[in-house]
MDTraj code that builds the backbone (N, CA, C; nanometers):
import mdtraj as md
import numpy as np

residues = "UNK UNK UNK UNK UNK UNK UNK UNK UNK UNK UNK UNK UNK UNK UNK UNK UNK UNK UNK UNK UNK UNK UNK UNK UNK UNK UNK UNK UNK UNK UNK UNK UNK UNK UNK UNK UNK UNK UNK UNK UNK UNK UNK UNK UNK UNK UNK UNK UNK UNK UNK UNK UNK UNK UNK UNK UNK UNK UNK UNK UNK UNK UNK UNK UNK UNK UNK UNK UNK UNK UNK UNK UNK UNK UNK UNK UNK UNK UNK UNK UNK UNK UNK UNK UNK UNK UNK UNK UNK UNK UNK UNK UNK UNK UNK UNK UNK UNK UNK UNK UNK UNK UNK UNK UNK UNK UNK UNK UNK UNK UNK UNK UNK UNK UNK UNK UNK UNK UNK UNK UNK UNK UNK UNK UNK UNK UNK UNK UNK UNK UNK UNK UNK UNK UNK UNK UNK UNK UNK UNK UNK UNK UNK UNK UNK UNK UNK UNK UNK UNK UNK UNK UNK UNK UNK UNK UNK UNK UNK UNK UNK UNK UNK UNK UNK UNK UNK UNK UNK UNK UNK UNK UNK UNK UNK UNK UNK".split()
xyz = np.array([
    [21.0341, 1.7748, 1.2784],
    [20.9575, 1.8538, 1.3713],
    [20.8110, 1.8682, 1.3247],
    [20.7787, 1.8584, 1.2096],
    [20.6300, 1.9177, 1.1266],
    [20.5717, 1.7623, 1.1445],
    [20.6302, 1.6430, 1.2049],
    [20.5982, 1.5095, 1.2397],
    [20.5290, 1.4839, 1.3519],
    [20.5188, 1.6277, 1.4518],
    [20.5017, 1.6514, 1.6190],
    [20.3377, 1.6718, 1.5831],
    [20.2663, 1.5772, 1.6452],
    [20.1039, 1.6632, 1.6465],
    [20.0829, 1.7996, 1.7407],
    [20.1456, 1.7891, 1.8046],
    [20.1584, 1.9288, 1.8922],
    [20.2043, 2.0690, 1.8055],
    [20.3193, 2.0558, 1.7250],
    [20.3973, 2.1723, 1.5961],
    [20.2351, 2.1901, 1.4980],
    [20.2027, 2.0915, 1.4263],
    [20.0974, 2.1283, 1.3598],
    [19.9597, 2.1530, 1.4183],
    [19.9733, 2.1365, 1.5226],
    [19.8205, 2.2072, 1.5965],
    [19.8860, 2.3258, 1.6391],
    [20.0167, 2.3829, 1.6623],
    [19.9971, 2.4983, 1.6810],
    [20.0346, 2.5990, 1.5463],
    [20.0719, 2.4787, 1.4376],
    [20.0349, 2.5679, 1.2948],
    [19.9137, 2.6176, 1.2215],
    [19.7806, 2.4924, 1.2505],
    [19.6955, 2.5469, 1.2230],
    [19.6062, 2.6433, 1.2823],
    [19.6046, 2.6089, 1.4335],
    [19.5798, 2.7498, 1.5263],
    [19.6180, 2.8924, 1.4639],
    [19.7765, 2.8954, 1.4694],
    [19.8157, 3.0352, 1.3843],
    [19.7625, 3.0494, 1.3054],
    [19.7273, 2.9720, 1.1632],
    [19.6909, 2.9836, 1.0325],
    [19.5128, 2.9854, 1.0574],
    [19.4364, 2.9672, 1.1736],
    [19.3237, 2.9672, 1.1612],
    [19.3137, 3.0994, 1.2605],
    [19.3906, 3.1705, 1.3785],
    [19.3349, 3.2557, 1.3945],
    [19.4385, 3.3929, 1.3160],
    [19.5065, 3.3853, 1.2164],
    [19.5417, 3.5161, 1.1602],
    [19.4716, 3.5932, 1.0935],
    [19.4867, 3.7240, 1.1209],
    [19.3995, 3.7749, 1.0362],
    [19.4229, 3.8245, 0.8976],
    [19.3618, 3.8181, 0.7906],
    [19.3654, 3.7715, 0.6625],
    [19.2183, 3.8327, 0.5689],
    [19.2530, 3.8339, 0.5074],
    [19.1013, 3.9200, 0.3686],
    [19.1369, 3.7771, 0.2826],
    [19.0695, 3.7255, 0.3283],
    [19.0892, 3.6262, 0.2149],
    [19.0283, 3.6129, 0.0765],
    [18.9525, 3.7441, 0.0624],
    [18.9304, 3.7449, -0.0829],
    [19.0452, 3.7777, -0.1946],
    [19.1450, 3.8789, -0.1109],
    [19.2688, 3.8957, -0.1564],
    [19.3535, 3.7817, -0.1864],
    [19.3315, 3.6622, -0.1122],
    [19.4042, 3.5876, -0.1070],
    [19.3868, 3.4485, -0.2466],
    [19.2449, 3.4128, -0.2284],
    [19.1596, 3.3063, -0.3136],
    [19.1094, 3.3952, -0.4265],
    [19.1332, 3.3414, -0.5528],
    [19.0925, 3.3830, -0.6753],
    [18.9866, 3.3214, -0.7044],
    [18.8939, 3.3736, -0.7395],
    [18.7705, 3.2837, -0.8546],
    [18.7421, 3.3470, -0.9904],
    [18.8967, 3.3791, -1.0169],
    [18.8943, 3.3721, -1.2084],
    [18.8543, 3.2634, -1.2692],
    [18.9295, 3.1378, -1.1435],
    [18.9407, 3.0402, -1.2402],
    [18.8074, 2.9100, -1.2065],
    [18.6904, 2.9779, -1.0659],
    [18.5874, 2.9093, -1.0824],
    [18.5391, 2.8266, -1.1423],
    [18.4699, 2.7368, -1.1160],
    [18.3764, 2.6426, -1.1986],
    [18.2211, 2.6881, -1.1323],
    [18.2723, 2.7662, -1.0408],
    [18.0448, 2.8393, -1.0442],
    [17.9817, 2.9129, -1.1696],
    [18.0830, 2.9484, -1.2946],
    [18.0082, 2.9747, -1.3875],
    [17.9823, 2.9200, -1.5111],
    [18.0169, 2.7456, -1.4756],
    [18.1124, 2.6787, -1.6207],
    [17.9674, 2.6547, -1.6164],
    [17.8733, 2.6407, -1.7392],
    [17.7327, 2.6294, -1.7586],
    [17.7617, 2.4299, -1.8002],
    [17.7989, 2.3432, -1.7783],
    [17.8213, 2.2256, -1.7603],
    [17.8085, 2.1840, -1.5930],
    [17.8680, 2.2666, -1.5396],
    [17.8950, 2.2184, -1.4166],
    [17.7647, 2.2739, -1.3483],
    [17.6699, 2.3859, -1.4002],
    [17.5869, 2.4576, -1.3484],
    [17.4456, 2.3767, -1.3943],
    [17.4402, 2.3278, -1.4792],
    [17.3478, 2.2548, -1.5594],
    [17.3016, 2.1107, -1.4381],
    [17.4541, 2.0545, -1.4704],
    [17.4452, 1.9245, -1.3626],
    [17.4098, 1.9270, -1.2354],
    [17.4174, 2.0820, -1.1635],
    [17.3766, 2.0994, -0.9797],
    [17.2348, 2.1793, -0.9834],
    [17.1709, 2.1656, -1.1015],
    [17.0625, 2.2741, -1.1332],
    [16.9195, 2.1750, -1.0529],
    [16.8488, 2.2307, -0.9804],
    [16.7135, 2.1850, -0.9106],
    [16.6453, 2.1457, -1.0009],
    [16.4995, 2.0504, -0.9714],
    [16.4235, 2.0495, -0.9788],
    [16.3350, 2.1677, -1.0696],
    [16.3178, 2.2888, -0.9716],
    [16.2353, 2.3708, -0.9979],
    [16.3081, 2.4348, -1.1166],
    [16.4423, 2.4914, -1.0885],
    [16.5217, 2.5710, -1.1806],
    [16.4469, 2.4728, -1.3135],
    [16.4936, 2.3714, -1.3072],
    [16.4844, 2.2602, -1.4373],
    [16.3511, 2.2595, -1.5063],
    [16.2387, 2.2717, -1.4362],
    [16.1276, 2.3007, -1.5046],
    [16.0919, 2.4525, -1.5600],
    [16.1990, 2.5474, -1.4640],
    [16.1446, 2.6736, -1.5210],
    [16.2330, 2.7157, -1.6178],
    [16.3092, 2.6708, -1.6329],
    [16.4231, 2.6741, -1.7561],
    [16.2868, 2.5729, -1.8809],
    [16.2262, 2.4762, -1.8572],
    [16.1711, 2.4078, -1.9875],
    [16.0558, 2.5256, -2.0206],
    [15.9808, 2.5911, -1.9318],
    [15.8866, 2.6906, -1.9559],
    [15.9061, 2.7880, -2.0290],
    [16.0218, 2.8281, -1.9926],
    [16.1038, 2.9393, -2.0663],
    [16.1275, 2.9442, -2.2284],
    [16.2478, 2.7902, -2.1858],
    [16.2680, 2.7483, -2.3475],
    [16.1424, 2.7259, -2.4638],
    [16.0115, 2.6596, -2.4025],
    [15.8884, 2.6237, -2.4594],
    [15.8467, 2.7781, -2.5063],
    [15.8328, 2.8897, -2.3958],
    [15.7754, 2.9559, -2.4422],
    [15.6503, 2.9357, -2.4391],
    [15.6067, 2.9324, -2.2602],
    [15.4133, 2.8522, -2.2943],
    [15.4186, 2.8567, -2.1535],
    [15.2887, 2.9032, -2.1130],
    [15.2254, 2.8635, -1.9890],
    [15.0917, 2.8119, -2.0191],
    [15.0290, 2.8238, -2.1019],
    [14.9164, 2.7823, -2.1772],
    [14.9951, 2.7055, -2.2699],
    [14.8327, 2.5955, -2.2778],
    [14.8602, 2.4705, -2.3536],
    [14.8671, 2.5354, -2.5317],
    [14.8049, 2.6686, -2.5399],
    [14.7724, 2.6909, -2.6926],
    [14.8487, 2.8637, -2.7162],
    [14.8733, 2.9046, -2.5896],
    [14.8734, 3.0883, -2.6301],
    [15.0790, 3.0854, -2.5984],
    [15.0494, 3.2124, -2.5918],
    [15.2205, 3.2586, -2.5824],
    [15.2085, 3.2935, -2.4600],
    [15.3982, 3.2674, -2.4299],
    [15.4263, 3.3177, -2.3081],
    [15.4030, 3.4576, -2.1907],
    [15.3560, 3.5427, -2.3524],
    [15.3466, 3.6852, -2.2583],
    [15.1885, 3.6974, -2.2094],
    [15.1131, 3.5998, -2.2189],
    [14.9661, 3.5975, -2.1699],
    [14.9133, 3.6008, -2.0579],
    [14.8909, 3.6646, -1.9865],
    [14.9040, 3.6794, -1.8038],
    [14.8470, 3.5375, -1.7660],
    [14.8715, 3.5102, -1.6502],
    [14.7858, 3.3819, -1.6070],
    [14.7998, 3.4092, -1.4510],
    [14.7662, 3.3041, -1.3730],
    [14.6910, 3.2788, -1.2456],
    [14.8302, 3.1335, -1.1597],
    [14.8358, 3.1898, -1.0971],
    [14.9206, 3.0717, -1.0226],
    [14.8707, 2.9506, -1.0263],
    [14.7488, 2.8884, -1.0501],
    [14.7046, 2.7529, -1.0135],
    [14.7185, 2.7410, -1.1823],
    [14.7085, 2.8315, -1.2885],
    [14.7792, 2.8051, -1.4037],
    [14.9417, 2.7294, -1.4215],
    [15.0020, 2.8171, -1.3708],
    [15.1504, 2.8149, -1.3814],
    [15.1365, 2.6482, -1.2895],
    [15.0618, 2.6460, -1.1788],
    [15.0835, 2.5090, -1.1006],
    [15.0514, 2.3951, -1.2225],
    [14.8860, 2.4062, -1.2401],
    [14.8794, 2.3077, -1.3645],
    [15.0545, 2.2782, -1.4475],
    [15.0861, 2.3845, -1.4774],
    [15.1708, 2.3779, -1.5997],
    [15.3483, 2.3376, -1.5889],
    [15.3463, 2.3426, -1.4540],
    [15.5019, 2.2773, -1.3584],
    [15.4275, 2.1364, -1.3854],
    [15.3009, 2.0849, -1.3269],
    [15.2993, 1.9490, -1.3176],
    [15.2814, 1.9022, -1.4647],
    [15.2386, 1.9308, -1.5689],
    [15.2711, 1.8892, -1.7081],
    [15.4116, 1.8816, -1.7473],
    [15.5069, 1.9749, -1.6872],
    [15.5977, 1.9954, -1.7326],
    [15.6997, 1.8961, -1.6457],
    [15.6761, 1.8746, -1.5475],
    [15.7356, 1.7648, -1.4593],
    [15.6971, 1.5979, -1.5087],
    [15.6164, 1.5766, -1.5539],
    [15.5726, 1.4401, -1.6301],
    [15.6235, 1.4274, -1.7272],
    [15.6307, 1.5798, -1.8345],
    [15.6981, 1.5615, -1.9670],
    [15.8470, 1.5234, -1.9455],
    [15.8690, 1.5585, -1.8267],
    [16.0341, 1.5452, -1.8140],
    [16.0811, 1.4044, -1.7009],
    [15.9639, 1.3666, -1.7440],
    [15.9722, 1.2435, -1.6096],
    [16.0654, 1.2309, -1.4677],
    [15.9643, 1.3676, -1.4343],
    [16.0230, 1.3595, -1.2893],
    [15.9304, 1.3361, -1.2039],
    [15.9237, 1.2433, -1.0974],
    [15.8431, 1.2042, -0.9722],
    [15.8249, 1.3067, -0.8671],
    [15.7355, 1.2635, -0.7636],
    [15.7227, 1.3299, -0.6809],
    [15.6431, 1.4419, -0.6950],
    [15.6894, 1.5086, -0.5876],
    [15.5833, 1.7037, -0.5341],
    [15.6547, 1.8073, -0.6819],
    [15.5757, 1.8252, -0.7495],
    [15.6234, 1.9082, -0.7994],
    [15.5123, 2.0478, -0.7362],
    [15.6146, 2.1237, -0.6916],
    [15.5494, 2.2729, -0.6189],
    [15.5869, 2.3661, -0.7309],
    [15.4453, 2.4498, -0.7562],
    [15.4494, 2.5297, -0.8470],
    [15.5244, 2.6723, -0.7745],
    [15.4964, 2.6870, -0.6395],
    [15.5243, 2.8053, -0.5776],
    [15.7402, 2.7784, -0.6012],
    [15.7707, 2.6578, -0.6339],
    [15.9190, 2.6958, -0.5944],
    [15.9153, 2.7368, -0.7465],
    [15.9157, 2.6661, -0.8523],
    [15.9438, 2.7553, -0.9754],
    [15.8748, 2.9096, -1.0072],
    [15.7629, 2.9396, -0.9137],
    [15.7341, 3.0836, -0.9467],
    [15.8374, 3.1803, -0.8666],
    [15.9546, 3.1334, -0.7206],
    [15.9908, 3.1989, -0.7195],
    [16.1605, 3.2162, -0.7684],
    [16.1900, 3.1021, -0.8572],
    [16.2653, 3.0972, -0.9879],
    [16.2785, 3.1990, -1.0311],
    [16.1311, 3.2638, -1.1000],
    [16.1193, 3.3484, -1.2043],
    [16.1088, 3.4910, -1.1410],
    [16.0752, 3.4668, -0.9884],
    [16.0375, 3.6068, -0.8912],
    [16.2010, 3.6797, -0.8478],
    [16.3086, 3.5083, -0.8327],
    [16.4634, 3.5584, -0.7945],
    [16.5295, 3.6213, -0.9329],
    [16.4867, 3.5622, -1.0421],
    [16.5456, 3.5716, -1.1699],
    [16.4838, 3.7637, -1.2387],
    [16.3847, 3.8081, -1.1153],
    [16.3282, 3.9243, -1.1819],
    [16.2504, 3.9341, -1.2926],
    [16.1703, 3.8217, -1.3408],
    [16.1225, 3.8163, -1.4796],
    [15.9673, 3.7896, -1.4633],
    [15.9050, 3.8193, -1.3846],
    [15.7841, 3.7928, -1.3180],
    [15.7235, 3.9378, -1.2697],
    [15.6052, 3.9838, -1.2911],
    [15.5478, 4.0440, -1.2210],
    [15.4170, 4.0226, -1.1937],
    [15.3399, 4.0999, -1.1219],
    [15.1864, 4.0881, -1.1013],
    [15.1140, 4.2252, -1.1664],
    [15.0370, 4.1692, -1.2302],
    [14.8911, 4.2980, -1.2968],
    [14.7692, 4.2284, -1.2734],
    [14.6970, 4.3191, -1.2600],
    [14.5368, 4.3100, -1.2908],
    [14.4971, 4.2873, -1.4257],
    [14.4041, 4.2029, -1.4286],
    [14.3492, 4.2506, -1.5833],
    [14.1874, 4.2012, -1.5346],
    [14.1466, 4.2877, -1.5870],
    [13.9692, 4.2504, -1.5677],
    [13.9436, 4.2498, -1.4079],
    [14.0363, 4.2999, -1.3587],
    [13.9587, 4.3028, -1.2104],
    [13.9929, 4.1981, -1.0851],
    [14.0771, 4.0735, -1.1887],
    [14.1665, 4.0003, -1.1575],
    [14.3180, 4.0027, -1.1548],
    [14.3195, 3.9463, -1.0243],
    [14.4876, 3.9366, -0.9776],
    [14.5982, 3.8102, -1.0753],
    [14.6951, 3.9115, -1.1617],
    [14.6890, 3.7612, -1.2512],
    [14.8927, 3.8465, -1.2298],
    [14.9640, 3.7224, -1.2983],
    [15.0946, 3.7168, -1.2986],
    [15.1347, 3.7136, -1.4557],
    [15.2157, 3.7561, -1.5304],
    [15.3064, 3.7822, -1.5972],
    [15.4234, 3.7917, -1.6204],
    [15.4951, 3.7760, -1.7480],
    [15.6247, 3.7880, -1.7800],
    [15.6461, 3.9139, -1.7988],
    [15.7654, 3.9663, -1.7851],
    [15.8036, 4.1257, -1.7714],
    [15.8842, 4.1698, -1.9395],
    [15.8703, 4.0279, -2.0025],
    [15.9520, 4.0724, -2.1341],
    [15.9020, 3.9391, -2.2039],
    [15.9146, 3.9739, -2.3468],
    [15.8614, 3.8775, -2.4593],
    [15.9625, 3.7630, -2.4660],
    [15.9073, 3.6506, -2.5628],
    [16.0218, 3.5313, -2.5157],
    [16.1568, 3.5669, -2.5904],
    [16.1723, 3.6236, -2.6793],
    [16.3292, 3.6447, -2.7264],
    [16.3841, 3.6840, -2.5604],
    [16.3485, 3.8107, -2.4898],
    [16.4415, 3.8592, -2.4545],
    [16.3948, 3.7865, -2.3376],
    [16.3268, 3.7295, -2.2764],
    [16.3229, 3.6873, -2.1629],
    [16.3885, 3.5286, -2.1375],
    [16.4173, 3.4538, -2.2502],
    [16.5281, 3.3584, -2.2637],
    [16.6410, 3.4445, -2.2519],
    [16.6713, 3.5071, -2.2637],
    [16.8257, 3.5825, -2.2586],
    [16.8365, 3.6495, -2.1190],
    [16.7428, 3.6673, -2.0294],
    [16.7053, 3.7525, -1.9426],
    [16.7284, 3.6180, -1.8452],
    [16.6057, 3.4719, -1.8716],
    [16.6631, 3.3991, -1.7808],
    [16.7670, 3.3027, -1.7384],
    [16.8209, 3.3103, -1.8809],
    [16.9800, 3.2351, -1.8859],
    [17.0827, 3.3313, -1.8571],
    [17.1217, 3.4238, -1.8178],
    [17.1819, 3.5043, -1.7185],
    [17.2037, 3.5162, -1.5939],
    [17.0496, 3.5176, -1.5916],
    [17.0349, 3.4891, -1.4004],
    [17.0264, 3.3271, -1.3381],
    [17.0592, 3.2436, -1.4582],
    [17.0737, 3.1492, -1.3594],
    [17.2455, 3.0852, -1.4330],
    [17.2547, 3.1582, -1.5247],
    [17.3943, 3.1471, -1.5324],
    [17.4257, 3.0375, -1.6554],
    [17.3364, 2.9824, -1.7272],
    [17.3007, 2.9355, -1.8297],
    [17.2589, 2.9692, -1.9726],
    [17.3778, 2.8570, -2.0454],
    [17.2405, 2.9226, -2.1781],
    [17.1485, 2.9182, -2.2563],
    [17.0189, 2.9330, -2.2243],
    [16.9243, 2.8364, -2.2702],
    [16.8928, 2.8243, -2.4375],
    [16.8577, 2.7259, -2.4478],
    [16.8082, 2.6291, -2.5748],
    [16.6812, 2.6268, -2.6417],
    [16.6457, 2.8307, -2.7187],
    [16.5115, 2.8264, -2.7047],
    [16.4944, 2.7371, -2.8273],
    [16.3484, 2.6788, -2.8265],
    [16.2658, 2.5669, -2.9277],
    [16.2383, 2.6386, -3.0621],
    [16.2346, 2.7515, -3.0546],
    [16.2215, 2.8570, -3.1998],
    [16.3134, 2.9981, -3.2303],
    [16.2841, 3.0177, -3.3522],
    [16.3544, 3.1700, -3.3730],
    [16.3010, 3.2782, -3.3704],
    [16.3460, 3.3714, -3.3000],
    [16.2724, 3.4568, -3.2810],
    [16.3085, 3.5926, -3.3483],
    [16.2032, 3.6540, -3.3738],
    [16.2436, 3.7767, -3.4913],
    [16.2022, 3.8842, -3.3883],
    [16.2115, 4.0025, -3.4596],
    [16.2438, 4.1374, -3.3796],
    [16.0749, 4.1649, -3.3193],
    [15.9995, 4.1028, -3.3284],
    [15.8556, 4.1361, -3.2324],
    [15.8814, 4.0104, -3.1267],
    [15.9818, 3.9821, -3.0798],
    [15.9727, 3.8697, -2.9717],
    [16.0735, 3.9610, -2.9052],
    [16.1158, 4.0876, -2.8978],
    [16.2039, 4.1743, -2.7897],
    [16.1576, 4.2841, -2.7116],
    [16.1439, 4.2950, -2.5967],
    [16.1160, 4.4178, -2.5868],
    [16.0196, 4.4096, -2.4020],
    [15.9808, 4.4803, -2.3935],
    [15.9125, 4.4580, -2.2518],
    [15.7266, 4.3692, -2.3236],
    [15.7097, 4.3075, -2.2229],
    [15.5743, 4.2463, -2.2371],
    [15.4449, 4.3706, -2.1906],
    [15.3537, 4.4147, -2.2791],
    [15.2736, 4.4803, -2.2794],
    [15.1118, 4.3621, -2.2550],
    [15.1209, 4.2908, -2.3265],
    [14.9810, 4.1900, -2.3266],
    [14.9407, 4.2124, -2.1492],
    [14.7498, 4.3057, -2.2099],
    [14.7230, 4.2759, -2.0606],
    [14.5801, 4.2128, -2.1091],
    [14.5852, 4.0824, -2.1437],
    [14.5108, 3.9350, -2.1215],
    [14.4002, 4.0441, -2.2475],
    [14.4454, 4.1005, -2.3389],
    [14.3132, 4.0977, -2.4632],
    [14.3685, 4.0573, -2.5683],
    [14.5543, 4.0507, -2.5915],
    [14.5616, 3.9869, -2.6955],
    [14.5854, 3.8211, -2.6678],
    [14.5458, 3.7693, -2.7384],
    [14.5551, 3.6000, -2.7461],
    [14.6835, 3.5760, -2.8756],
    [14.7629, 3.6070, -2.8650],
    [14.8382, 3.5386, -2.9184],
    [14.9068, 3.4111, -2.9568],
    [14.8991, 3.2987, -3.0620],
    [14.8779, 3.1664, -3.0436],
    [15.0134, 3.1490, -3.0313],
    [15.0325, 3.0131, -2.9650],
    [15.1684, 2.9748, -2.9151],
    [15.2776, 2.9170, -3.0565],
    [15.3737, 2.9650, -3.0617],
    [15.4614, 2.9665, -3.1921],
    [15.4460, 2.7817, -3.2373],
    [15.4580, 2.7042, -3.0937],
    [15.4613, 2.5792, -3.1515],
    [15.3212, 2.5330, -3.1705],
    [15.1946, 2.5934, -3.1925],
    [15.0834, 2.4921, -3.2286],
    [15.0601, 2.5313, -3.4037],
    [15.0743, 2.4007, -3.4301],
    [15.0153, 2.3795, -3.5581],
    [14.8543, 2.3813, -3.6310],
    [14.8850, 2.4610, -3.7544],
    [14.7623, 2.4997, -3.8231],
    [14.7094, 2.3793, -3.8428],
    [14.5744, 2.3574, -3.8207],
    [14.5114, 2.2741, -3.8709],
    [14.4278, 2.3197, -3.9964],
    [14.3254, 2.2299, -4.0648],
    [14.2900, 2.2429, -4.2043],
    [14.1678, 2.3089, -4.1573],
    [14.0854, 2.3270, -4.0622],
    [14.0190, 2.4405, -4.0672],
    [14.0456, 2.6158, -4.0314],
    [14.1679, 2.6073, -3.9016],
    [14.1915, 2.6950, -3.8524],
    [14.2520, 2.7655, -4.0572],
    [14.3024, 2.6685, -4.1264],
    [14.3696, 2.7211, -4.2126],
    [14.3167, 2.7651, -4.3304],
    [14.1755, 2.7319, -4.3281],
    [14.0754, 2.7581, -4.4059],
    [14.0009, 2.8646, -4.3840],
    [13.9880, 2.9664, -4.2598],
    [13.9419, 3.0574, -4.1829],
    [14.0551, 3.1572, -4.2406],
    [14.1565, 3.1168, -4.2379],
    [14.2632, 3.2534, -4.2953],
    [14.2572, 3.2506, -4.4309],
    [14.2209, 3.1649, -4.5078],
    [14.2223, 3.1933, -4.6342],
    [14.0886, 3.2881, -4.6986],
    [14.0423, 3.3531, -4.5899],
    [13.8969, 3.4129, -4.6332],
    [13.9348, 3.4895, -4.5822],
])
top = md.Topology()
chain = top.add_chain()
for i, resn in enumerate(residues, 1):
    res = top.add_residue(resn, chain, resSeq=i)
    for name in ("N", "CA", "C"):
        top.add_atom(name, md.element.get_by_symbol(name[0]), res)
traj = md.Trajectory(xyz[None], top)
């Protein structure tokens, strides 16, 4: 009888108009929306560059992440970061700023009278902040000690140099005095 196309069209009819909570019904204990393999591999474009920003720890070519900057900054710095990772095409700075705008880790301040954008937390905690919200865990490039936690205060007077640029023999000659 379950051989009749007529029996199973009027099984799935029943089974499509009953009513049902089907959250009760379907479990997602056992998901793969949070397996960070499977999340890695369906991850965008943009996600993908703002995850390398993150991990780098740099929107500037020389300062730290908590240094306010300017959107046509952050744009410059998607398209560096899209070459470094040899990816083609449009890279749009506006989709990875709103990466960091969905992820909550972004805000806007003034400084000097200018409209400038910022991180809302230093890079320890804001790697931990954005591998959460996208469900990942990111791979920061350094270690970070207990002045890399905490909310981001920098409003564009400290220059703080970026953890990965190296001393050169004058910069290193200036500290020895």
């Amino acid at each position: 009888m379950l051989e009749k196309r007529t029996v199973r069209e009027h099984f799935m009819h029943y089974f499509m108009t009953y009513p049902t909570d089907k959250f009760k019904v379907e479990s997602i204990k056992y998901s793969s929306s949070s397996d960070a393999a499977i999340v890695l591999s369906n991850m965008s474009w943009a996600r993908r560059i703002a995850k390398h920003i993150i991990e780098d720890a740099r929107v500037f070519e020389d300062l730290d992440i908590t240094h306010p900057f300017t959107i046509s900054d952050l744009n410059k710095r998607v398209g560096e970061v899209a070459l470094e990772m040899g990816m083609r095409g449009n890279s749009m700075g506006a989709r990875v700023y709103h990466e960091f705008e969905a992820a909550g880790i972004i805000e806007k301040v003034v400084v000097g009278g200018a409209k400038k954008l910022r991180f809302t937390h230093k890079a320890g905690e804001l790697t931990a902040l954005f591998g959460a919200a996208i469900s990942v865990d990111l791979d920061p490039h350094f270690v970070y000690g207990e002045d890399d936690y905490g909310k981001n205060d920098n409003d564009g007077s400290k220059n703080k140099p970026w953890r990965g640029s190296r001393a050169g023999i004058v910069q290193q000659s200036k500290e020895k005095f």
